[in-house]
C-alpha positions, 0 to 999 in steps of 0.5 A: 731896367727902369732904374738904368733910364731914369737919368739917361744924361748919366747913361749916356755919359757912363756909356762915354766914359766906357767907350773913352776909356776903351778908345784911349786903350786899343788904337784900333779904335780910334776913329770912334772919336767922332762918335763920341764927341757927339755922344758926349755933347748929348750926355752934357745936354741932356744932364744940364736939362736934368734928363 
């Protein structure tokens, strides 16, 4: 599990990615987009900051 956490800019951006991809395809969730655009704010800090 240690290899997952190691970058976790790049976790929480492939977690992003995922869940965009799942936003785009089923309209149900829609209203998740507010949560990722902070989720996304996050993975961009945190991978500027080498984390």
């Amino acid at each position: 599990m240690k290899r997952f956490t190691k970058n976790i800019g790049m976790l929480l951006l492939a977690i992003w990615l995922i869940a965009w991809g799942l936003v785009t395809l089923i309209p149900a969730l829609r209203g998740l987009s507010t949560g990722l655009s902070i989720l996304a704010i996050a993975a961009g800090i945190l991978i500027l900051l080498n984390r």
